[in-house]
Legacy VTK file of the C-alpha trace (Angstrom):
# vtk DataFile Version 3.0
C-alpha trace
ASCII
DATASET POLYDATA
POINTS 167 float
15.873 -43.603 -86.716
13.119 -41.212 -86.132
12.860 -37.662 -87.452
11.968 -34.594 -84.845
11.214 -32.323 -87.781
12.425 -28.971 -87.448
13.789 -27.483 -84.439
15.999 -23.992 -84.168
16.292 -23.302 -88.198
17.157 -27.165 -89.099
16.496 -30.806 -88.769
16.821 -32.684 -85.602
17.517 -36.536 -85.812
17.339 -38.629 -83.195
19.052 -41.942 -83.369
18.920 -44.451 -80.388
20.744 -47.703 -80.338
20.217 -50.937 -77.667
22.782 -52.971 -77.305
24.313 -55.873 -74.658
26.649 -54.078 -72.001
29.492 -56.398 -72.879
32.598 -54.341 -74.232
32.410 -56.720 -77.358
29.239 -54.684 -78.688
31.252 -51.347 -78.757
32.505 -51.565 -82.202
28.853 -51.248 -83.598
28.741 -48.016 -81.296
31.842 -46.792 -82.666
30.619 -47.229 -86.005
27.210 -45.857 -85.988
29.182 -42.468 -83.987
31.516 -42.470 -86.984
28.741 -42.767 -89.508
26.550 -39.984 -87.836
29.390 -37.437 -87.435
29.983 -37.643 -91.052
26.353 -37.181 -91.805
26.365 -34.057 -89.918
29.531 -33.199 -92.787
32.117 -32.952 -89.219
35.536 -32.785 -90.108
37.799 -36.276 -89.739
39.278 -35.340 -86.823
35.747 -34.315 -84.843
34.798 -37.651 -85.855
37.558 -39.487 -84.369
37.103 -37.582 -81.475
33.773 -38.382 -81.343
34.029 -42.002 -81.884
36.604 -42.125 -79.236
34.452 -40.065 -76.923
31.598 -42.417 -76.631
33.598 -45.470 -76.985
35.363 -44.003 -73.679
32.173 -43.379 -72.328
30.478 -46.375 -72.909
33.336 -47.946 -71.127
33.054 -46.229 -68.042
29.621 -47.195 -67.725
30.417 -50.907 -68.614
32.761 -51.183 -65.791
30.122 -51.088 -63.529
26.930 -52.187 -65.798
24.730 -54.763 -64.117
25.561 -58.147 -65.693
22.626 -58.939 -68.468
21.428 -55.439 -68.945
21.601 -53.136 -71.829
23.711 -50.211 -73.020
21.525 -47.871 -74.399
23.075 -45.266 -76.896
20.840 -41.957 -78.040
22.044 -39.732 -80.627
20.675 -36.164 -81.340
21.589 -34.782 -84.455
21.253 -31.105 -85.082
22.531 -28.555 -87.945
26.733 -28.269 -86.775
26.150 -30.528 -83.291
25.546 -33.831 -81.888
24.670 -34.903 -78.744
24.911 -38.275 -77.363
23.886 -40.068 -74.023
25.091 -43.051 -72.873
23.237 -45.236 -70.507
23.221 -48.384 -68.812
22.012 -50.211 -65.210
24.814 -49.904 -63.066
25.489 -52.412 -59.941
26.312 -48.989 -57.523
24.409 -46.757 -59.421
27.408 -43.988 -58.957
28.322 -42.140 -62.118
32.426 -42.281 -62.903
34.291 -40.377 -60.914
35.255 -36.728 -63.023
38.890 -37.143 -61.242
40.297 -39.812 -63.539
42.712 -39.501 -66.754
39.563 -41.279 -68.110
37.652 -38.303 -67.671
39.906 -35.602 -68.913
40.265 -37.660 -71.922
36.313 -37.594 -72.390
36.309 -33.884 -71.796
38.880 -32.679 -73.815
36.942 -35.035 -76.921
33.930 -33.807 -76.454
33.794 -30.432 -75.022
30.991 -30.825 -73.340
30.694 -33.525 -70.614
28.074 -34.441 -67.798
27.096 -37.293 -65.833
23.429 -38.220 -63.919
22.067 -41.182 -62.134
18.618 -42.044 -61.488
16.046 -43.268 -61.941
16.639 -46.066 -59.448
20.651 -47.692 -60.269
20.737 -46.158 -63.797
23.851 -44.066 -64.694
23.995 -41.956 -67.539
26.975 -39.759 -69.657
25.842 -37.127 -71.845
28.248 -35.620 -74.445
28.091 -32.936 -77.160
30.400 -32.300 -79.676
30.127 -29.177 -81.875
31.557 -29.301 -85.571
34.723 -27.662 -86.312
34.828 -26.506 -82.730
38.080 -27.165 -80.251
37.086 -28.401 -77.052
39.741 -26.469 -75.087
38.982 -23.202 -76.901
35.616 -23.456 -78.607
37.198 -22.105 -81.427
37.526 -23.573 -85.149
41.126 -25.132 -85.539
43.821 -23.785 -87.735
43.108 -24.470 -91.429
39.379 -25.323 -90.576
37.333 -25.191 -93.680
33.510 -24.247 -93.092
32.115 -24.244 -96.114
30.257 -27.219 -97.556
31.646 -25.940 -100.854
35.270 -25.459 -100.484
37.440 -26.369 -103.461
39.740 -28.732 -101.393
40.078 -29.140 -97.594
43.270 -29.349 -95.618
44.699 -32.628 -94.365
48.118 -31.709 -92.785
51.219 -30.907 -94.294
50.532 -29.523 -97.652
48.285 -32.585 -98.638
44.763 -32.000 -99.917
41.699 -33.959 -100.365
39.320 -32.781 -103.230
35.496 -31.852 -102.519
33.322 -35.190 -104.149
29.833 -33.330 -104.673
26.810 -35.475 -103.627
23.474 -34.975 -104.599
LINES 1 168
167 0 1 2 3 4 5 6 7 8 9 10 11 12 13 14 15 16 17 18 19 20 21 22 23 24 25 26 27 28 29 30 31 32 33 34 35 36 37 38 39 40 41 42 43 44 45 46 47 48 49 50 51 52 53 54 55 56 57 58 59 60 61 62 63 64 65 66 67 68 69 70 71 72 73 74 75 76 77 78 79 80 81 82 83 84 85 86 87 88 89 90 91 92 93 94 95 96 97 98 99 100 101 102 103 104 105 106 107 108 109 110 111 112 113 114 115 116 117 118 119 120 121 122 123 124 125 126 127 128 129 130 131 132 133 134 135 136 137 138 139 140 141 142 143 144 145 146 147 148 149 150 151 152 153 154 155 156 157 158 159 160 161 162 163 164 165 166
Protein backbone atom coordinates (compact mmCIF):
# COMPACT_ATOMS: atom_id res chain seq x y z
CA UNK A 1 0.00 0.00 0.00
CA UNK A 2 1.40 3.34 -0.74
CA UNK A 3 0.49 6.62 0.95
CA UNK A 4 -0.46 9.89 -1.37
CA UNK A 5 -0.08 12.14 1.66
CA UNK A 6 -2.56 14.70 1.96
CA UNK A 7 -4.99 15.63 -0.57
CA UNK A 8 -8.40 17.90 -0.03
CA UNK A 9 -8.11 18.23 4.05
CA UNK A 10 -7.17 14.32 4.59
CA UNK A 11 -5.21 11.29 3.71
CA UNK A 12 -5.40 9.59 0.43
CA UNK A 13 -4.46 5.79 0.27
CA UNK A 14 -4.00 4.08 -2.58
CA UNK A 15 -4.19 0.35 -2.53
CA UNK A 16 -3.69 -1.75 -5.78
CA UNK A 17 -4.04 -5.46 -5.93
CA UNK A 18 -2.84 -8.06 -9.03
CA UNK A 19 -4.40 -10.95 -9.20
CA UNK A 20 -5.16 -14.11 -11.89
CA UNK A 21 -8.51 -13.32 -13.87
CA UNK A 22 -9.96 -16.65 -12.82
CA UNK A 23 -13.27 -16.12 -10.72
CA UNK A 24 -11.52 -18.34 -7.99
CA UNK A 25 -9.22 -15.24 -6.97
CA UNK A 26 -12.33 -13.04 -6.15
CA UNK A 27 -12.66 -13.91 -2.60
CA UNK A 28 -9.23 -12.17 -1.81
CA UNK A 29 -10.88 -9.09 -3.68
CA UNK A 30 -13.86 -9.31 -1.66
CA UNK A 31 -11.91 -9.35 1.34
CA UNK A 32 -9.40 -6.70 0.92
CA UNK A 33 -12.92 -4.34 -0.28
CA UNK A 34 -14.39 -5.44 3.04
CA UNK A 35 -11.28 -4.68 5.01
CA UNK A 36 -10.76 -1.17 3.35
CA UNK A 37 -14.39 0.00 3.75
CA UNK A 38 -14.10 -0.60 7.36
CA UNK A 39 -10.88 1.29 7.54
CA UNK A 40 -12.52 4.21 6.09
CA UNK A 41 -15.10 3.55 9.54
CA UNK A 42 -18.25 2.87 6.52
CA UNK A 43 -21.19 1.57 7.98
CA UNK A 44 -21.91 -2.52 7.57
CA UNK A 45 -24.20 -2.15 5.08
CA UNK A 46 -21.85 0.33 2.68
CA UNK A 47 -19.47 -2.36 3.09
CA UNK A 48 -21.52 -5.10 1.88
CA UNK A 49 -22.46 -3.05 -0.79
CA UNK A 50 -19.19 -2.40 -1.58
CA UNK A 51 -17.87 -5.82 -1.46
CA UNK A 52 -20.67 -6.88 -3.63
CA UNK A 53 -20.04 -4.02 -6.00
CA UNK A 54 -16.61 -4.96 -7.06
CA UNK A 55 -17.12 -8.58 -6.76
CA UNK A 56 -19.96 -7.83 -9.51
CA UNK A 57 -17.63 -5.88 -11.29
CA UNK A 58 -14.80 -7.94 -11.38
CA UNK A 59 -17.10 -10.47 -12.84
CA UNK A 60 -18.16 -8.65 -15.69
CA UNK A 61 -14.77 -8.10 -16.70
CA UNK A 62 -13.83 -11.84 -16.16
CA UNK A 63 -16.40 -12.93 -18.55
CA UNK A 64 -14.54 -11.66 -21.20
CA UNK A 65 -10.78 -11.44 -19.66
CA UNK A 66 -8.14 -12.80 -21.99
CA UNK A 67 -7.22 -16.29 -20.73
CA UNK A 68 -3.71 -15.92 -18.61
CA UNK A 69 -3.92 -12.27 -17.91
CA UNK A 70 -4.40 -10.37 -14.78
CA UNK A 71 -7.20 -8.64 -12.89
CA UNK A 72 -5.89 -5.67 -11.62
CA UNK A 73 -7.80 -4.05 -8.59
CA UNK A 74 -6.88 -0.17 -7.44
CA UNK A 75 -8.30 1.25 -4.43
CA UNK A 76 -8.35 5.02 -3.52
CA UNK A 77 -9.07 5.77 -0.15
CA UNK A 78 -10.10 9.22 0.87
CA UNK A 79 -11.67 10.89 4.20
CA UNK A 80 -15.78 9.46 3.80
CA UNK A 81 -15.08 7.80 0.01
CA UNK A 82 -13.52 5.11 -1.87
CA UNK A 83 -12.95 4.64 -5.23
CA UNK A 84 -12.12 1.53 -6.96
CA UNK A 85 -11.17 0.47 -10.62
CA UNK A 86 -11.31 -2.69 -11.91
CA UNK A 87 -9.27 -3.80 -14.81
CA UNK A 88 -8.35 -6.58 -16.86
CA UNK A 89 -7.28 -7.59 -20.82
CA UNK A 90 -10.35 -8.37 -22.40
CA UNK A 91 -10.60 -10.79 -25.65
CA UNK A 92 -13.19 -7.91 -27.45
CA UNK A 93 -11.98 -5.17 -25.64
CA UNK A 94 -15.86 -3.87 -25.24
CA UNK A 95 -16.76 -2.71 -21.77
CA UNK A 96 -20.22 -4.57 -20.33
CA UNK A 97 -23.05 -3.52 -21.72
CA UNK A 98 -24.93 -0.69 -19.04
CA UNK A 99 -28.38 -2.49 -20.22
CA UNK A 100 -28.11 -5.60 -18.07
CA UNK A 101 -29.74 -6.46 -14.48
CA UNK A 102 -25.94 -6.84 -13.91
CA UNK A 103 -25.49 -3.32 -14.29
CA UNK A 104 -28.33 -1.85 -12.36
CA UNK A 105 -27.22 -4.00 -9.61
CA UNK A 106 -23.61 -2.33 -9.81
CA UNK A 107 -25.20 1.07 -9.93
CA UNK A 108 -27.56 1.01 -7.37
CA UNK A 109 -24.26 -0.47 -4.95
CA UNK A 110 -22.14 1.91 -5.77
CA UNK A 111 -23.65 5.10 -6.77
CA UNK A 112 -21.33 5.98 -8.94
CA UNK A 113 -20.56 3.77 -11.99
CA UNK A 114 -18.43 4.14 -15.30
CA UNK A 115 -16.82 2.04 -17.74
CA UNK A 116 -13.57 2.79 -20.34
CA UNK A 117 -11.54 0.74 -22.69
CA UNK A 118 -8.24 1.41 -24.01
CA UNK A 119 -5.36 1.34 -24.15
CA UNK A 120 -5.30 -1.34 -26.84
CA UNK A 121 -8.08 -4.51 -25.56
CA UNK A 122 -8.04 -3.31 -21.91
CA UNK A 123 -11.47 -2.73 -20.24
CA UNK A 124 -11.85 -1.00 -17.18
CA UNK A 125 -14.95 -0.33 -14.33
CA UNK A 126 -14.53 2.44 -12.05
CA UNK A 127 -16.75 2.70 -8.92
CA UNK A 128 -17.12 5.09 -5.95
CA UNK A 129 -18.92 4.60 -3.02
CA UNK A 130 -19.47 7.45 -0.53
CA UNK A 131 -19.94 6.59 3.31
CA UNK A 132 -23.27 6.74 4.77
CA UNK A 133 -24.55 7.91 1.43
CA UNK A 134 -27.71 6.07 -0.53
CA UNK A 135 -26.99 5.50 -3.98
CA UNK A 136 -30.53 6.25 -5.21
CA UNK A 137 -30.78 9.46 -3.16
CA UNK A 138 -27.31 10.54 -2.09
CA UNK A 139 -28.69 10.99 1.10
CA UNK A 140 -27.64 9.35 4.62
CA UNK A 141 -30.16 6.43 5.41
CA UNK A 142 -32.66 6.44 8.18
CA UNK A 143 -30.99 5.95 11.59
CA UNK A 144 -27.49 6.75 10.02
CA UNK A 145 -25.07 7.58 12.72
CA UNK A 146 -22.15 10.04 11.62
CA UNK A 147 -20.28 10.49 14.34
CA UNK A 148 -17.14 8.48 15.07
CA UNK A 149 -18.22 8.92 18.69
CA UNK A 150 -21.73 7.88 18.99
CA UNK A 151 -22.70 6.03 22.16
CA UNK A 152 -24.25 3.02 20.23
CA UNK A 153 -25.16 2.68 16.52
CA UNK A 154 -28.34 1.26 15.10
CA UNK A 155 -28.58 -2.26 13.71
CA UNK A 156 -32.33 -2.76 12.86
CA UNK A 157 -35.11 -3.38 14.96
CA UNK A 158 -34.36 -1.99 18.29
CA UNK A 159 -30.93 -3.89 18.50
CA UNK A 160 -27.75 -1.96 19.23
CA UNK A 161 -24.14 -2.50 18.90
CA UNK A 162 -21.89 -0.57 21.45
CA UNK A 163 -18.98 1.88 20.23
CA UNK A 164 -15.38 -0.33 21.04
CA UNK A 165 -12.88 2.78 21.19
CA UNK A 166 -9.54 2.12 19.39
CA UNK A 167 -6.56 3.91 19.84
Amino acid sequence: MSSGGVHGGGLRDVVQLTLPAASAYLTVLRTATASLAARLDFTLDDIEDLRIAVDEASALLLVSAVPGSALECVFALSPGVMRVTVSVDSLDGEPPSKDTFAWTVLDALAGEVSSSTGPGQRVTIELAKRQGARADLGEPPAGHVRSRSAESTELGQGAKLGAVGTS
